[in-house]
NUFIDO-114612 format. One record per residue (C-alpha): x, y, z; residue number from 1. Coordinates in steps of 0.5 Angstrom, whole numbers, padded with zeros to 4 digits. Layout:
BEGIN
PT    xx    yy    zz num
PT     X     Y     Z NUM
...
This chain:
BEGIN
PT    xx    yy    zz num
PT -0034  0041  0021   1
PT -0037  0037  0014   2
PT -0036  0030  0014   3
PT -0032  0027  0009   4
PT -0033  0025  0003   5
PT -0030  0023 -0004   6
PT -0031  0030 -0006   7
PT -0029  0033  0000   8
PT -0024  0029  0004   9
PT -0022  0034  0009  10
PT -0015  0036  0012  11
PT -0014  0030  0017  12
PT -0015  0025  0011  13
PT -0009  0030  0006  14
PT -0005  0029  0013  15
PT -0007  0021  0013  16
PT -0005  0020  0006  17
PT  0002  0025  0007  18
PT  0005  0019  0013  19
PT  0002  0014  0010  20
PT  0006  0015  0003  21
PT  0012  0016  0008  22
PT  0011  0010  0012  23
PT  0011  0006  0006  24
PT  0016  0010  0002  25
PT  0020  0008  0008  26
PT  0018  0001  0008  27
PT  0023 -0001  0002  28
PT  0029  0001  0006  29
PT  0027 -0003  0011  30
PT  0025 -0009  0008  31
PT  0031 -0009  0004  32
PT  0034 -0009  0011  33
PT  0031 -0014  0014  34
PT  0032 -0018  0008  35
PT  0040 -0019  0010  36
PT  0038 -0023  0015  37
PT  0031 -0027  0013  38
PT  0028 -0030  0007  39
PT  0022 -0026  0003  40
PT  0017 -0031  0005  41
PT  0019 -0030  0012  42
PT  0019 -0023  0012  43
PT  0012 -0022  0009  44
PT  0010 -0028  0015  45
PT  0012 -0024  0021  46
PT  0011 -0017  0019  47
PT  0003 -0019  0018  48
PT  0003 -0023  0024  49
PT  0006 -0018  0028  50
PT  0003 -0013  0026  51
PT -0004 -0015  0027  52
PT -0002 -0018  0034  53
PT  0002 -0011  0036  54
PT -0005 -0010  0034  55
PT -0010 -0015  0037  56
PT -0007 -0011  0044  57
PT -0008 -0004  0042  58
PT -0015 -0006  0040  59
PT -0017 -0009  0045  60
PT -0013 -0003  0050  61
PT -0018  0002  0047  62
PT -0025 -0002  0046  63
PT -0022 -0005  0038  64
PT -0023 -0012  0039  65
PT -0024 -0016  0034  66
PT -0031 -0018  0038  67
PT -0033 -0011  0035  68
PT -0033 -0015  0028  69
PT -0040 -0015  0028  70
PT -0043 -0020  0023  71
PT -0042 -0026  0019  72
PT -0041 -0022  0013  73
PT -0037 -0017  0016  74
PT -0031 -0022  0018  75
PT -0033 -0025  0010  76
PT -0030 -0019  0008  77
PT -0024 -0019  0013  78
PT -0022 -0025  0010  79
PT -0023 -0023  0003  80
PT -0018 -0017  0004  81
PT -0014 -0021  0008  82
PT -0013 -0026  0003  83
PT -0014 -0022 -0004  84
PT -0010 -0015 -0002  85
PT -0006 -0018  0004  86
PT -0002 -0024  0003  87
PT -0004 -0025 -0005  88
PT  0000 -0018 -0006  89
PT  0005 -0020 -0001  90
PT  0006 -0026 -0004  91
PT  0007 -0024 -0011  92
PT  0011 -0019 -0010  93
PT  0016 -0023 -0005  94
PT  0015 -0027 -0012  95
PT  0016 -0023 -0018  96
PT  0021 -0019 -0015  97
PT  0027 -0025 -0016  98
PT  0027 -0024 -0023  99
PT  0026 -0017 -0025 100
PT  0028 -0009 -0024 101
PT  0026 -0006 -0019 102
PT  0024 -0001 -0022 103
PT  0019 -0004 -0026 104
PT  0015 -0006 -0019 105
PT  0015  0002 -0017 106
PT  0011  0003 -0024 107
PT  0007 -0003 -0022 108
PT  0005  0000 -0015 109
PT  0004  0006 -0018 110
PT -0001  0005 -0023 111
PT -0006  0003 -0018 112
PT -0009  0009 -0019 113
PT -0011  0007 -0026 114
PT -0014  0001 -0024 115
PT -0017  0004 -0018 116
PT -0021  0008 -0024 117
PT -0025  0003 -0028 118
PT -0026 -0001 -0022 119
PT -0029  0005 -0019 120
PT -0034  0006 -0024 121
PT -0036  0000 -0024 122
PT -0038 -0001 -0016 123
PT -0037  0006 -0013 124
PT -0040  0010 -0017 125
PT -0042  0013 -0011 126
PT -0034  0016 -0011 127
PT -0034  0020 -0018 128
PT -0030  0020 -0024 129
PT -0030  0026 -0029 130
PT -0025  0028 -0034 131
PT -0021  0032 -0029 132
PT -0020  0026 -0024 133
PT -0018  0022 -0029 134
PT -0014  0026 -0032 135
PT -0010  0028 -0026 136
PT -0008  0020 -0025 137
PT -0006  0020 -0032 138
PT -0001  0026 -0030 139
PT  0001  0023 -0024 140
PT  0004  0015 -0027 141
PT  0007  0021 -0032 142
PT  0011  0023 -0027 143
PT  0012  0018 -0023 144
PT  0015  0014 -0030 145
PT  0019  0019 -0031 146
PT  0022  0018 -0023 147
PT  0023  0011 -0024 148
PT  0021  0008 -0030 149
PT  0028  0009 -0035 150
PT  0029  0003 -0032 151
PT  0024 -0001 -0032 152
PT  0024 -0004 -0039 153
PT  0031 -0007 -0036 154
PT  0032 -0014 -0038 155
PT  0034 -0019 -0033 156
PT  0035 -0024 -0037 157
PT  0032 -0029 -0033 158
PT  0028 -0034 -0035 159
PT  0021 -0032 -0031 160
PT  0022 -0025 -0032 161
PT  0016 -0024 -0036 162
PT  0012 -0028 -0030 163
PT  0016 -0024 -0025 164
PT  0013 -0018 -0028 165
PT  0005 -0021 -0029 166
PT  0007 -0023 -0021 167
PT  0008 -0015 -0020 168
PT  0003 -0012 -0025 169
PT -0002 -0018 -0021 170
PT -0001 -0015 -0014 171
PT -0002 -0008 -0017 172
PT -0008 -0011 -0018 173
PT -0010 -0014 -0012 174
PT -0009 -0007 -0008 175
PT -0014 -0004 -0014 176
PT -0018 -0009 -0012 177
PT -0019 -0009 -0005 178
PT -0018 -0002 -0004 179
PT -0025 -0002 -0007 180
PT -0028 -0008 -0003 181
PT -0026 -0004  0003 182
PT -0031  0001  0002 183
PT -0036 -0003  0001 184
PT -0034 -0007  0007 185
PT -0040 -0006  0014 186
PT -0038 -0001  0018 187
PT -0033 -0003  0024 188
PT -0028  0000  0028 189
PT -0022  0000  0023 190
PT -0017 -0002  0028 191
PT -0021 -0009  0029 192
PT -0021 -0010  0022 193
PT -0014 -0008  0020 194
PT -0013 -0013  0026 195
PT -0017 -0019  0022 196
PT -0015 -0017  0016 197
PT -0006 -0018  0018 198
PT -0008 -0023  0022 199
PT -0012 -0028  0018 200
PT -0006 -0026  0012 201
PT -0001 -0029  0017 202
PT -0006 -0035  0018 203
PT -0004 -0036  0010 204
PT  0003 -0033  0009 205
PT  0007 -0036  0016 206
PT  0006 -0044  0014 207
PT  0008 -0042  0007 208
PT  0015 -0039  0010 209
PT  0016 -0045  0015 210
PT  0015 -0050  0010 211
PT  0019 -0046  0004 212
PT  0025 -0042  0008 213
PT  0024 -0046  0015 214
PT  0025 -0043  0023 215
PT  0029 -0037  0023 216
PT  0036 -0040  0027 217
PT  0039 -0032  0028 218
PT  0036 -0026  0029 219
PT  0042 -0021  0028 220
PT  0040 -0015  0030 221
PT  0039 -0010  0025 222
PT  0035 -0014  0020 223
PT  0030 -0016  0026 224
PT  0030 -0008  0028 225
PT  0029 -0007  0021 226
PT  0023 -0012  0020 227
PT  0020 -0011  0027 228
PT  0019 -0002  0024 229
PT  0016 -0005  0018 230
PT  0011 -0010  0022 231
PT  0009 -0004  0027 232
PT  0008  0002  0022 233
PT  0008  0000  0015 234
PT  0003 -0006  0016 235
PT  0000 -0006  0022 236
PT -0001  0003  0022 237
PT -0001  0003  0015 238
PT -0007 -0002  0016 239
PT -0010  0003  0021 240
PT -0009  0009  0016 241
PT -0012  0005  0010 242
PT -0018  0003  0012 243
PT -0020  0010  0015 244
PT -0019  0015  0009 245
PT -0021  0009  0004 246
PT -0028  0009  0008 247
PT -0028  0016  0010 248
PT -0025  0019  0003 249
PT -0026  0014 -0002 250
PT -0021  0009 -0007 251
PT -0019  0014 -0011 252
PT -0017  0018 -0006 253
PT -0012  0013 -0002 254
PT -0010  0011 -0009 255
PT -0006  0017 -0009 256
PT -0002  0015 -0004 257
PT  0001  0010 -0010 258
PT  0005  0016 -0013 259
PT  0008  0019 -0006 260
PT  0011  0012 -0005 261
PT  0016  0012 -0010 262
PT  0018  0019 -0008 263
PT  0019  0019 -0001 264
PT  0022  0012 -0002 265
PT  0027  0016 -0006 266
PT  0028  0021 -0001 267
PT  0029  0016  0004 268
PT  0034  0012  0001 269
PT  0038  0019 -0001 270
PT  0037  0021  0007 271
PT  0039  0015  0010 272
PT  0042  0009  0006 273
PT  0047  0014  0002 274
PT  0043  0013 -0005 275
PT  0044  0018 -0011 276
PT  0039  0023 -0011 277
PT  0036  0022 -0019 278
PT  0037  0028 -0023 279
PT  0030  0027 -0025 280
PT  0027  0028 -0018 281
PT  0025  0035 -0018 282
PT  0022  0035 -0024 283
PT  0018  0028 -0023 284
PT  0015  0031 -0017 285
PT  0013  0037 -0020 286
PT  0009  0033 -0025 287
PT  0006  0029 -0019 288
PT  0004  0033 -0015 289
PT  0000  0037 -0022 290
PT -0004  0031 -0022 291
PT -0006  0031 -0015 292
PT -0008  0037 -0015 293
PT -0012  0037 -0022 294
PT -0016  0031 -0019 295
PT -0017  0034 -0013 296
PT -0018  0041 -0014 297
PT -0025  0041 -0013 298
PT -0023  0038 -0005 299
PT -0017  0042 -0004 300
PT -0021  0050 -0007 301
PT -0026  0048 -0002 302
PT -0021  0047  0004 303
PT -0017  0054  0002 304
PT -0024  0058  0002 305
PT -0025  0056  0009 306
């Protein structure tokens, strides 16, 4: 069996991408759940701290402490995506989302891959970039506009809507960012890392929530329900899930997960909340997966011949 790589990130990593654009794609449906009963701040503060303390103790269970952090320059870089691609992105986000639609944080989030590129060729060269793959992102944020882009362009007519949407495009940028900070991170355990990584984010982001939206006086049980799901899998085995495809498969792989999220997020919604499904799903997801497929055709050629 090859070991993966950008050019070949092999089946389990195509399986890994696949539940991580459908954990996250589920993740809306709960945060939005769960803000029924809590504050934004205090939603971003305990999905990370419980998240990384559900993940302390299933480190520590299988011998992926955060003693296994192995050096000074290991844990600088923990705190780094911690910081910049944990609590940043959570806290512009929980920000930027009062004063504008929906609709433009999903083109937001979905242009990562965009900017995952340049990024790339500057400090992971390593993971390559040709006309192919650059075109297939291209193709991808099409059909990921065409999805849920008509109603970006909304106005909300709040004063801040244009720093609410410098906030979202600011996020986006975090995770662009961190993806490509995580592949030149030392090699650790990754459940050890996702574990530092949440837990040094909810170092930043609890006192925010208690100082800004106070202690929780009420944990009314669907809200709790729903921000206890989205504290074990769309942060703490996200997390998880994040760091393996990224050091093993590179950024520009993981960052196709942008374009599922939406997807799934849609289906989801239509499944479980009764939303409308959008006429223009099917469409959409055929160019999506266009795109995937044109810029990892080299890697996915060379899985059907095995």
């Amino acid at each position: 069996m090859s070991t993966p790589s950008p050019e070949n990130p092999g089946l389990l990593n195509w399986i890994l991408v696949i539940i991580l654009g459908v954990t996250w794609g589920g993740a809306f449906m709960s945060v939005r759940l769960s803000l029924d009963g809590f504050g934004p701040w205090t939603v971003a503060a305990w999905r990370t701290g419980l998240g990384g303390v559900a993940l302390a103790i299933i480190g520590a269970m299988l011998g992926q402490g955060m003693h296994k952090i192995p050096t000074v320059r290991a844990w600088i870089f923990a705190g780094i995506i911690g910081t910049g691609a944990v609590a940043l992105p959570f806290a512009l986000l929980s920000w930027g989302q009062q004063f504008i639609p929906s609709a433009f944080a999903g083109v937001a989030m979905g242009a990562v891959p965009l900017l995952v590129l340049p990024l790339v060729y500057l400090f992971s060269k390593e993971e390559g970039i040709g006309p192919r793959r650059v075109l297939g992102m291209l193709l991808g944020f099409v059909g990921l506009f065409i999805l849920v882009g008509p109603g970006a362009a909304a106005s909300t007519g709040h004063e801040n809507e244009w720093l609410g949407r410098i906030a979202c495009l600011a996020a986006a940028g975090c995770y662009a960012a961190g993806s490509v900070v995580t592949r030149r991170a030392p090699k650790m355990p990754p459940i050890a890392f996702a574990t530092a990584t949440l837990l040094l984010a909810a170092v930043i982001l609890v006192p925010i929530a208690a100082f800004t939206e106070g202690w929780p006086s009420d944990f009314p049980a669907t809200p709790t329900a729903a921000l206890i799901y989205v504290a074990l899998f769309p942060t703490a085995l996200a997390a998880v899930i994040r760091v393996r495809v990224i050091t093993t498969a590179g950024s520009l792989f993981m960052s196709l997960t942008s374009y599922q999220v939406p997807v799934w997020s849609v289906i989801l919604g239509v499944s479980f909340m009764g939303e409308t499904l959008p006429p223009q799903l099917f469409f959409a997801l055929a160019i999506i997966l266009a795109g995937i497929g044109l810029s990892q055709s080299r890697a996915l050629m060379a899985m059907i011949r095995r």
